[in-house]
N, C-alpha and C positions, 0 to 999 in steps of 0.2 A: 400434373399428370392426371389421368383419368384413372380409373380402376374399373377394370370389368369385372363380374365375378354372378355368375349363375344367372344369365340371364338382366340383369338391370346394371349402369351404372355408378360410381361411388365419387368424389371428387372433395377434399378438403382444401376447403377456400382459407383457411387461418381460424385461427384460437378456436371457438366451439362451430363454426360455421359447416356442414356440411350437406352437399347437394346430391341426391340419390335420384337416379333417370331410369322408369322403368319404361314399358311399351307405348304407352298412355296418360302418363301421371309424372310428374314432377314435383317432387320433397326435399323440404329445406328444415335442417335442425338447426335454432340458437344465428339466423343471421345475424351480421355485424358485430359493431363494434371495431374501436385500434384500428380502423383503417383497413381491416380485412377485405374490404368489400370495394374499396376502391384504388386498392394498388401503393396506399400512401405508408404505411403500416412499415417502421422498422426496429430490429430489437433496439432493446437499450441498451446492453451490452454486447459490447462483438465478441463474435467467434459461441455465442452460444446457438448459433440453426437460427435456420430461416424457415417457418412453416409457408408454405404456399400461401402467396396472397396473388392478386389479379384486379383488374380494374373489371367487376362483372356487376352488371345493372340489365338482367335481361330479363326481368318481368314474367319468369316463363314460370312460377310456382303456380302450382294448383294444391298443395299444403304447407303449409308451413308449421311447423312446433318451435314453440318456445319453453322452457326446462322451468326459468324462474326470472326475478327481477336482473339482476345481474348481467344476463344474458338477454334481456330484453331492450331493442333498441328498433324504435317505430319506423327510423328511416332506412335503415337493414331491414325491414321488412318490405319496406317499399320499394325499393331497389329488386327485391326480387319476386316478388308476389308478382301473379297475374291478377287483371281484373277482377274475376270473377273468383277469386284465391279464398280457402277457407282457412282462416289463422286457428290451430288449435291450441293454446296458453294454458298455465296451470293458474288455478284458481284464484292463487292467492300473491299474483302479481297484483301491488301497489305503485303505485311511481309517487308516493307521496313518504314511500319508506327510501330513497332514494335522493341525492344532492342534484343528480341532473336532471335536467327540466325536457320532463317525456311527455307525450302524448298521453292520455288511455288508450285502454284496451276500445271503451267503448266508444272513441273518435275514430277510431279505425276506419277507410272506406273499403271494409271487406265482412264476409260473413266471418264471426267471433267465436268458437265452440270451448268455453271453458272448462276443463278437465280438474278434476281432484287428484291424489295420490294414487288412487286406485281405481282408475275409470278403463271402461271398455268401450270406445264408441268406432262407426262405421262412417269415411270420409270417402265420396267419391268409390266406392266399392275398397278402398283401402281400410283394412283393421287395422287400428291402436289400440295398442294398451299402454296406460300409464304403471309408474311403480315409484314408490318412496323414494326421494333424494335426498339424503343428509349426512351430517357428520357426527359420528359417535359421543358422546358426553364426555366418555373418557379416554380419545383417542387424541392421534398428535394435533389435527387440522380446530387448534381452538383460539381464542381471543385471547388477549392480553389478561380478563377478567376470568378465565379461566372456560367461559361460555361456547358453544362450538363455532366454527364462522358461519355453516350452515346448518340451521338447527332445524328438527323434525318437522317440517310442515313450508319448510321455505320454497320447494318446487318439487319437481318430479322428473321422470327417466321416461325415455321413451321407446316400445317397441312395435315396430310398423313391421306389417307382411307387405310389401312390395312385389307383384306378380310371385306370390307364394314365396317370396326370399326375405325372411325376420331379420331386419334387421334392429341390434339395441344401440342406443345411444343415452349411458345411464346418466349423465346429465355429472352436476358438481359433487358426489357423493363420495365416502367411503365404499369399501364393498360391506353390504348388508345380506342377512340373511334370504335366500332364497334366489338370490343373482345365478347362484352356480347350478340352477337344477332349470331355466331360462331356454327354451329350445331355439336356438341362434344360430345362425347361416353366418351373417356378417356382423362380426361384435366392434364395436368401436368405441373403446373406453378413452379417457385420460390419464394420463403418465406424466402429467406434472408435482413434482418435488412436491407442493403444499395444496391445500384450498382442497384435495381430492385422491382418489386411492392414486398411489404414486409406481413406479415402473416393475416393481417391486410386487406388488400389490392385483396389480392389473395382468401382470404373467402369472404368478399363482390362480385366478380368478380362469382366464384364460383358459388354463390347463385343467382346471376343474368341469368349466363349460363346455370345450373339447368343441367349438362352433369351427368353421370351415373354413374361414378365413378371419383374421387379426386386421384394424387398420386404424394402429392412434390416432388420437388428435388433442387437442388443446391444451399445447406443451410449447415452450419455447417462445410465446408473444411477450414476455418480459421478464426479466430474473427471477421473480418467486414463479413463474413456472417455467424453470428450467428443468429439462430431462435429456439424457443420453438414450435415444430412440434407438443408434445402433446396438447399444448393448439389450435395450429391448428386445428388439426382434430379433438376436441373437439368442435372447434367453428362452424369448415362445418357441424358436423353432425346434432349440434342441430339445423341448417337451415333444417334439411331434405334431406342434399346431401352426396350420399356415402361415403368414405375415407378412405384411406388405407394408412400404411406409410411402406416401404422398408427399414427400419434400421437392425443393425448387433444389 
């Protein structure tokens, strides 16, 4: 399903994949991966939801973000880039920290704008800002060795003005200081059980943020991110905050 909401488009293709269509412009957070992008993609457990997936290869981006390695998948990018597409990545995507055998950034056949934590830059008259993505030292989302799974520095969040419509998409993080004071139209966190602020987590944040409209994503592509989306947006609304959810 599509989502309209103030003027632009919204449409979650599965796990972190999300496609925003303003008047002019066309922005992809975190393509592919699992089969998201090509229709092939199914849980590994039943009966846990099915996020939206689609066989979609339309080439029609003019930006693209990518959060962090994890999320980064060169032929997800390809699949949806335009030509002349300007990929903006956080800085400190490695593919050599990583078992599957990626591309670089710098083989890319697109223009490359590498972003830090905290960058401000101007894409195609579209503002980004980035912002910290990680997981607490002493929170639940940690390693076996006690380490976080995503530790300070591993990517970042993103918040695009879309024909004057903010949207965030905080990337694999906890919620961190400063999230809830975020001036957001369209918030689209994750409400997956692990790896990220969980349904829980993301409704409190939500309700702090008080943005215009709600619309999870990257919950349900496999058992450790399983989430109950309906009791989610059950729990946003009776705060008073919109919600909407993009399931098949």
């Amino acid at each position: 399903m599509t989502v309209r909401h103030d003027g632009i488009t919204a449409e979650w293709l599965g796990y972190a994949t999300l496609r925003l269509e303003g008047e002019d412009t066309v922005v992809y957070f975190d393509p592919g991966r699992y089969g998201v992008l090509t229709g092939e993609w199914e849980p590994d457990t039943p009966g846990i939801g099915h996020p939206p997936t689609r066989d979609h290869a339309p080439e029609d981006g003019d930006i693209v973000c990518v959060t962090h390695i994890h999320h980064y998948d060169p032929d997800g990018i390809r699949r949806v880039a335009s030509e002349d597409a300007t990929i903006v990545a956080f800085e400190g995507i490695n593919v050599h920290a990583t078992d599957r055998d990626l591309d670089r950034l710098a083989d890319l056949d697109y223009e490359v704008r590498k972003v830090s934590m905290e960058a401000d830059v101007l894409v195609d008259d579209v503002p980004i800002w980035t912002m910290p993505a990680y997981n607490h030292e002493d929170g639940r989302n940690l390693k076996d060795d006690g380490s976080p799974i995503h530790p300070k520095g591993i990517g970042c969040g993103f918040l695009v003005s879309l024909d004057d419509t903010r949207v965030f998409w905080p990337g694999d993080t906890d919620v961190l200081d400063g999230h809830a004071e975020l001036d957001v139209s369209l918030f689209v966190p994750s409400i997956a059980k692990n790896y990220t602020m969980n349904r829980h987590e993301a409704a409190d944040l939500a309700e702090e943020m008080d943005p215009d409209l709600v619309l999870p994503m990257h919950y349900n592509t496999f058992t450790s991110l399983e989430a109950d989306s309906g009791a989610f947006a059950e729990d946003v609304a009776k705060r008073g905050v919109p919600v909407v959810l993009d399931e098949n």
